[in-house]
N, C-alpha and C positions, 0 to 999 in steps of 0.2 A: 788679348781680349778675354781670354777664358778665364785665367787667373783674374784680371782685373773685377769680372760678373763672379768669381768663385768667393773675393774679398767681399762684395757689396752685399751677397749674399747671409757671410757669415756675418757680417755687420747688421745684415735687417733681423737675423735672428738675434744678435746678441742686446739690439732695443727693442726687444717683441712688448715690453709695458708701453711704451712711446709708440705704438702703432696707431691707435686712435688719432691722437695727436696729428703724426703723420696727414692721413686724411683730411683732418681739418684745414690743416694749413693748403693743403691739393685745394679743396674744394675753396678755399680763400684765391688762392691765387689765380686761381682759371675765369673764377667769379669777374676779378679786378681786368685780367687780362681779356675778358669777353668786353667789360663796358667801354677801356679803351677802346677797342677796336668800333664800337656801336658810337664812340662818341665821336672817333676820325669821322666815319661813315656821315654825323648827321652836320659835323663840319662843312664836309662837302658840300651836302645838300645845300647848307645857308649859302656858302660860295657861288655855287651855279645859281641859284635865288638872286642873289647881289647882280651877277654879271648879267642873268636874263630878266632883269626889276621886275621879279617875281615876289611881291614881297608879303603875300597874303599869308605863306603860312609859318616865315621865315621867324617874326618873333616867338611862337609856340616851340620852335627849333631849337633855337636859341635857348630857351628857357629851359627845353629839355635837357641839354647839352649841360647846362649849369648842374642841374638837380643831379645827372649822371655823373657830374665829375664829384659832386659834392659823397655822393652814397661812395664813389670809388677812395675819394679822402676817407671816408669814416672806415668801409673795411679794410682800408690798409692798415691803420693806427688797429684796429681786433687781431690782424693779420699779426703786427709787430709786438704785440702786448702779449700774444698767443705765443706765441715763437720765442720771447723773451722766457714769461714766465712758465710754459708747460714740455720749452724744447731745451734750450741754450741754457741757462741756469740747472737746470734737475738733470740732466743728461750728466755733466760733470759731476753732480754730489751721488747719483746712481752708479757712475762707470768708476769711482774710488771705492766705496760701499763695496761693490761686486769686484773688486781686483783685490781689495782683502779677503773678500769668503773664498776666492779660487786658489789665492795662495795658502791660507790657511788650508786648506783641504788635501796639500800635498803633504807628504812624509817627511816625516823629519831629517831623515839622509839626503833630500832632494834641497835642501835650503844649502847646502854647498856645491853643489852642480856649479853656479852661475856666480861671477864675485857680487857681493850686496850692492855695491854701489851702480855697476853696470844694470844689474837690475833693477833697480831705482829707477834709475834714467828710463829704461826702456821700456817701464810701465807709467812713469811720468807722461814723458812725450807720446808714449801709445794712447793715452787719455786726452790730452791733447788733441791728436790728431784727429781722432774720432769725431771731435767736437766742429772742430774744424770742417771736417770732412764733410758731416752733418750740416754744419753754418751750409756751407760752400754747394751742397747737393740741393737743401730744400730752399734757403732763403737767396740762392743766386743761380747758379744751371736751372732750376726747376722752373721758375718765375722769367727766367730770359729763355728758356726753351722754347714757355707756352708762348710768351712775347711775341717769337719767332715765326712759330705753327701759326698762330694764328692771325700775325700779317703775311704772312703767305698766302692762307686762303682767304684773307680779305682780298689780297691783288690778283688771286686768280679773277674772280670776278669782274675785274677790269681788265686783266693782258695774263693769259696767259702763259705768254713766251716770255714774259717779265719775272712771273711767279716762278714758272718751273726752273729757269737760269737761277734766282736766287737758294731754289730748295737744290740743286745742283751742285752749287757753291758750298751750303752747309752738309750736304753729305760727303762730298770731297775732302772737306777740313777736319770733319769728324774721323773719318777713316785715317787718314793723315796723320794727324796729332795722336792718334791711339798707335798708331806703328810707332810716332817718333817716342811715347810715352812708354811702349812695351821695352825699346831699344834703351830706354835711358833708364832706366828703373836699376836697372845692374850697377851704373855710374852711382847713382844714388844712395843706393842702399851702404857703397864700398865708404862712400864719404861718412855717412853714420855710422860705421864701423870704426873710422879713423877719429872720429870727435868723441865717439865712446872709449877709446884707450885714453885719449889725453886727459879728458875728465875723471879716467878714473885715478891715474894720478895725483888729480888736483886735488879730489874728496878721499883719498886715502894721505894725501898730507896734510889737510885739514885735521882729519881725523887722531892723528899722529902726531902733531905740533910737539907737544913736550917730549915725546921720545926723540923727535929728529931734533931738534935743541941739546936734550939731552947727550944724543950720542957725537953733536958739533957735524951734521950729516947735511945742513943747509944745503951747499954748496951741490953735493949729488944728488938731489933729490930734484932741485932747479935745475941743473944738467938733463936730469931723467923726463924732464916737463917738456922742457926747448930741445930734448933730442928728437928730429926727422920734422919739425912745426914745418919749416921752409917745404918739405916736399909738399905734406899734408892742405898747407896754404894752397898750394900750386894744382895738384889735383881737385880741392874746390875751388879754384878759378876756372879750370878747366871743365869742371860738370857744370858750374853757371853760366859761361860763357856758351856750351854747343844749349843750353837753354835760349839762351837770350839770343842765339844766331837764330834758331826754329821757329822763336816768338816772332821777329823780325821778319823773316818770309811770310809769315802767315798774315800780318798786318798787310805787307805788301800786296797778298791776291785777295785779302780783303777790299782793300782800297780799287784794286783793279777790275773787281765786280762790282764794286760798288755804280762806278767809272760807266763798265757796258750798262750797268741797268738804266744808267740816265742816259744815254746815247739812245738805249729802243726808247724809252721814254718822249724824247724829244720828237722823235722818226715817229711816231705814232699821233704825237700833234699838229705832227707837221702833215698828217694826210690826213687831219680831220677826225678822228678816232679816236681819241680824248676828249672831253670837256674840260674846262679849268677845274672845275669840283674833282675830275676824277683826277688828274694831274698830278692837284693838291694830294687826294687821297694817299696816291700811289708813293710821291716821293715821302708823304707822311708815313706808309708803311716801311717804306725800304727805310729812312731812317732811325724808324725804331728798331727792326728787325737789324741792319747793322751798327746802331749807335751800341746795341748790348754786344759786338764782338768784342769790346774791349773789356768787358764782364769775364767773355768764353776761356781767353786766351788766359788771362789774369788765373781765373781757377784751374786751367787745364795746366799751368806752368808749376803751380802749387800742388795740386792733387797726388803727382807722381812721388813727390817728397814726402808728404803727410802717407800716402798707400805705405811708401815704404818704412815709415816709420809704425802704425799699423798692422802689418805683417808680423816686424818684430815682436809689436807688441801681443799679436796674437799665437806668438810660437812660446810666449812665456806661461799667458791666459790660457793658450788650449792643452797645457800640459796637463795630466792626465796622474794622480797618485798611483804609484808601484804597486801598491794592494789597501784591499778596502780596512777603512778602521772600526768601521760601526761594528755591533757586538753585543753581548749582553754586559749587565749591572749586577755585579755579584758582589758578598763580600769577597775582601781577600783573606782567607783562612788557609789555613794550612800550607805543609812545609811545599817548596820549590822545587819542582822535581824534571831535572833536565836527561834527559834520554835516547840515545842514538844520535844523537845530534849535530846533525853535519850543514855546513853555510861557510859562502863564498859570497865575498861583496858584488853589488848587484853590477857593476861592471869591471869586476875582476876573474881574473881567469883562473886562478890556483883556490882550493879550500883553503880557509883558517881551522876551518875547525873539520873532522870526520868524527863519528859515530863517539862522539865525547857524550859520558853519562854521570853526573854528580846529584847532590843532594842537598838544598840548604835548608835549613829544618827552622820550622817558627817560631817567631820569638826569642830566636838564639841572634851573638851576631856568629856573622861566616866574612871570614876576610879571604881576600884573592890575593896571590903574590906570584910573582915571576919577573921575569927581563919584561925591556919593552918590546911591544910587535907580541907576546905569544897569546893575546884573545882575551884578556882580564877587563879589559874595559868593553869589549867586544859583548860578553856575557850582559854587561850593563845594557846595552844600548839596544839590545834586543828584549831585555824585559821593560823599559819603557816603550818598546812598539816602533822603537827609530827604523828599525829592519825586521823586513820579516823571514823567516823561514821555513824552508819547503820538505826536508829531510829532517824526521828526527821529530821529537817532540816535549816542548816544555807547558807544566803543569804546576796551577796553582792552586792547592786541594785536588777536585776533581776534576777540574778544569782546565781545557787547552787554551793557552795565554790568548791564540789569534784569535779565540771567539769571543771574550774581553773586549768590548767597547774599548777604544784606545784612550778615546778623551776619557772617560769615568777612570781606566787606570790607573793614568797619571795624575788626574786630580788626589787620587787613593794611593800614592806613592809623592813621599819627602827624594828630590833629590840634590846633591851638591857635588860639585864636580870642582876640578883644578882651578881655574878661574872661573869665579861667580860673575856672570856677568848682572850690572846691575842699571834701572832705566836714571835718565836725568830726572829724577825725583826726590822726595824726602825720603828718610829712611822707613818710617811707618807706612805710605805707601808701594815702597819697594817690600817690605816685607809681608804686605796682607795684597801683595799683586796674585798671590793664585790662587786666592778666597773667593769661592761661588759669591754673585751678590747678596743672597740670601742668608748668606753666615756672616756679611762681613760685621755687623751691627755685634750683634757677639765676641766677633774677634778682636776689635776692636779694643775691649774691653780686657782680652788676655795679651794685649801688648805688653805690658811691665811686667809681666810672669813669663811670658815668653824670652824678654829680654834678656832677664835672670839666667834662665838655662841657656842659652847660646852666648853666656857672657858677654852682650853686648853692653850691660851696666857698668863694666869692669875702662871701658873709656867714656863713660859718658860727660868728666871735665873738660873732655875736647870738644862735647857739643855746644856746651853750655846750657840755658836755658829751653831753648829750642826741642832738644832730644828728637823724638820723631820729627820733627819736623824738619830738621836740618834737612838740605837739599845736597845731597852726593857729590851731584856734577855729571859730566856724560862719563857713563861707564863707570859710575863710583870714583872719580879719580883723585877724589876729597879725603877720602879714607885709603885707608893703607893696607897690605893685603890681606894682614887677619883678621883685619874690622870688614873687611869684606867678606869673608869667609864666614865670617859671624850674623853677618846680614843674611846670607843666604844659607846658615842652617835654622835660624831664624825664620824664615820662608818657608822652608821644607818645615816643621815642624808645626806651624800656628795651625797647618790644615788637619792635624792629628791624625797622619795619616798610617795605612797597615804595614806601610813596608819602606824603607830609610835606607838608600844607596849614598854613600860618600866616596864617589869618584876620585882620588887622588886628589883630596877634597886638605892635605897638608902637605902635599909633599914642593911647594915651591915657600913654607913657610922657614921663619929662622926657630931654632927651638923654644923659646918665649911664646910666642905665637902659637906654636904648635901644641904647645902647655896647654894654653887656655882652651884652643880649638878641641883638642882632645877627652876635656873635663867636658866640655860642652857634650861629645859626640857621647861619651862617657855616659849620663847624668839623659839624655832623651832617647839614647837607644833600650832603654832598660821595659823588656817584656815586649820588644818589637821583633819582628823580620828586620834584621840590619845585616846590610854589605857593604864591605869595605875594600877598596882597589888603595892599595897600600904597595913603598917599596921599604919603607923605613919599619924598621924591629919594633920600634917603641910604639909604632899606631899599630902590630897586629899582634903581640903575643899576649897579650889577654883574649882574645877573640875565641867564643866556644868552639871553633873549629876554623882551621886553615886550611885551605882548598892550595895547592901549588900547579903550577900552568907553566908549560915550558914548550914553543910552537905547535900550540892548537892541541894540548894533549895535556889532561892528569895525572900528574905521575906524582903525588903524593895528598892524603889527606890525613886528618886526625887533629891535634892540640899541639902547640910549640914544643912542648916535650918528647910528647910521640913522633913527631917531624925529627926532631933533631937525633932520635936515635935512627928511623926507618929511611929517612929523604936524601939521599946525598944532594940533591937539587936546590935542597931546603939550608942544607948544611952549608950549601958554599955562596948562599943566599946573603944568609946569618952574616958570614965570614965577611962578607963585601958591605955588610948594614942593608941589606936587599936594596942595596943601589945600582 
């Protein structure tokens, strides 16, 4: 119970806009569910009128009764127009809205915690649920609760030992269903777990088609689908079925109170103690009051499902960014100045790096080389803000990188890494994607100058007529990998930005590719801060200075020349084509 009021809690805070709302639809409901009850009440009266040819005030009654059922028709249709358009509709377009700003607001290292697709789902169906949840709370429990309360204390007025037997009944089943809901919540959650592995499957071989064609892999990958279904089947029959056994009881001592309330009923007119008006009343109550168990059970059967989906989704939502990225707005001037500088991944145990101190001076480029694994790209990822660091300290000008607005950095940093990834768009909007709105109109404008330098004009007969406008595909899959690499230094460029990383930004190309790539990198690093994570000779020995890295440590800097007489690290680099 504690956890369940700990969920509903974090739930009323996380629609605190929708609170008004709330209210309205309370004070809608109580409204509707007061005039029923006033209208049973003046049923009666006409009844007992009828039976004792009382009939003087009987049509005024009657007339009443009409006008109140008519006012209870009109606030319903406010009730459900209310609830449509200011709860159930906007609830969903607010809790997508707000599942972007909280992921956006994580750290770039925390986007591989969790695989994409898994969380997808689990921020899908956690929206979902919500909505649901919400449906389920105010437009059905809420409205069969008051329903409830308040034939209750209509029949206390008539039998009390009628009333309290029923209010008895609904505290027992509430208590009931909240043990069997605490108990089965475990069951639940394990089955969303097991639907979440198969799915991910499914949308990672979605995603994948042409490679698993490509590599003739059909066959295992449908094996990988249909491996353990039959258990997984069998464990959700199993959580639906100890549902549907629970659902079943509780019908049953529904029905069995139902049962006793009409036995005192009967035993009450049978000593005189009833009127027919009040008879009518009473089994009019109780059958309102239990016509909505079948409401209760319905939502209490669903609830535990939707919680735990819910939860999940709020272990995603309530994640929390590793360190803050707000910061100031500066230019980026001056050289790079990295210092003592020791970081170990934020759930790794060993350092990559200790008290490492280098210099990459503005405007020059500086290339990175070593094996893989010794920190070259590490260096990168920490001057766009993907990580941050605690030991040590890196400086651009005079300033320490971590008090750098992270967002303004990287808008103020080109970068292109091994594979570009690129959206299912045209090329022109893949390329002005990390243009402020405010410059786009401008940039717009330096498209075919942009193109020129990142030689993307050098295919443009494969566009045809279209050019920008040609649509990629998902993930670029339309172009080929140096027309991709060219789109995204294309990217990195149009935003003129002060500082230009090309992450192993050639080394999965054929040397054709590499050619042009190169001219490109060539031709828009000139009078930039440029870094280059390079293993191949030919993309760093022009570079004004080559920084060498071999497990978290400097052990050579200077120009290809000076390397090749001082570096033996360098030398046997060379030797291998720094492969």
């Amino acid at each position: 119970m504690k956890k369940f009021f700990s969920l509903i809690l974090r739930l009323w805070k996380l629609l605190k806009p929708f609170h008004v709302d709330f209210y309205i639809q309370l004070v809608g409901t109580i409204v509707q569910q007061a005039i029923n009850v006033f209208t049973i009440y003046l049923s009666a009266r006409v009844l007992d009128s009828i039976v004792h040819r009382q009939f003087y005030f009987a049509g005024e009654i009657v007339l009443f009764v009409l006008i109140s059922t008519l006012i209870r028709i009109y606030i319903s249709y406010l009730s459900d127009s209310h609830s449509q358009n200011k709860l159930e509709f906007t609830i969903q377009q607010y809790l997508e809205e707000y599942s972007f700003k909280k992921i956006f607001k994580l750290n770039i290292s925390q986007y591989t915690e969790d695989h994409s697709a898994i969380k997808e789902q689990v921020i899908n169906r956690g929206e979902n649920a919500v909505e649901t949840i919400i449906t389920t709370l105010v437009l059905t429990l809420l409205p069969t609760f008051t329903q409830i309360l308040f034939a209750i204390i209509a029949i206390s007025f008539y039998s009390k030992t009628v009333a309290l037997w029923s209010l008895i009944s609904l505290i027992f089943v509430i208590i009931w269903t909240n043990y069997f809901a605490k108990y089965h919540r475990q069951f639940l959650r394990k089955d969303i777990e097991n639907s979440d592995r198969q799915r991910k499957i499914r949308m990672e071989s979605f995603q994948h088609l042409s490679l698993i064609k490509t590599l003739g892999a059909e066959d295992l990958y449908l094996e990988r689908y249909l491996a353990n279904r039959q258990e997984m089947r069998d464990y959700k029959k199993f959580v639906y079925n100890m549902s549907l056994r629970h659902g079943n009881k509780r019908v049953a001592f529904f029905n069995t109170s139902r049962a006793v309330s009409s036995l005192v009923v009967v035993y009450l007119a049978y000593l005189g103690s009833l009127s027919v008006g009040s008879i009518y009343a009473i089994w009019s109550y109780i059958s309102e009051a239990n016509g909505q168990i079948t409401n209760i059970i319905q939502a209490i059967r669903q609830l535990p499902i939707r919680f735990a989906e819910l939860e999940k989704y709020l272990d995603v939502i309530d994640k929390e960014p590793l360190f803050k990225e707000d910061g100031k707005k500066i230019n980026l001037t001056g050289d790079i100045n990295i210092t003592n500088l020791t970081f170990s991944y934020p759930h790794g145990d060993s350092k990559l790096f200790e008290n490492i101190s280098l210099l990459i001076p503005q405007g020059k480029t500086t290339a990175f080389v070593g094996i893989s694994g010794s920190g070259k790209s590490t260096i990168t990822r920490l001057l766009i803000r993907a990580y941050d660091y605690s030991d040590g300290s890196i400086k651009i000008g005079n300033n320490e990188l971590k008090t750098i607005d992270a967002k303004f950095l990287r808008q103020h940093i080109g970068y292109v890494e091994q594979h570009v990834d690129l959206f299912d768009d045209t090329i022109g909007e893949n390329i002005l994607a990390g243009v402020k709105k405010s410059d786009r109109v401008d940039s717009e404008k330096l498209l075919e100058t942009i193109a020129k330098q990142a030689r993307i004009d050098q295919f443009y007969h494969r566009l045809g007529e279209k050019k920008f406008d040609t649509v990629v595909g998902e993930r670029g899959i339309k172009l080929s990998g140096g027309e991709r690499q060219r789109v995204g230094i294309a990217r990195a460029i149009i935003k003129d930005p002060e500082i230009l990383i090309f992450d192993e930004a050639t080394s999965s190309l054929d040397s054709e590719n590499e050619k042009y790539v190169m001219e490109a990198i060539h031709d828009v690093s000139q009078g930039k801060t440029t870094i280059i994570i390079a293993h191949r000779l030919s993309t760093v020995r022009n570079a004004d200075k080559i920084i060498v890295m071999d497990k978290g440590h400097v052990v050579g800097e200077g120009t290809h020349e000076e390397l090749m007489q001082t570096s033996p690290v360098y030398q046997n680099l060379v030797a291998h084509q720094l492969s």
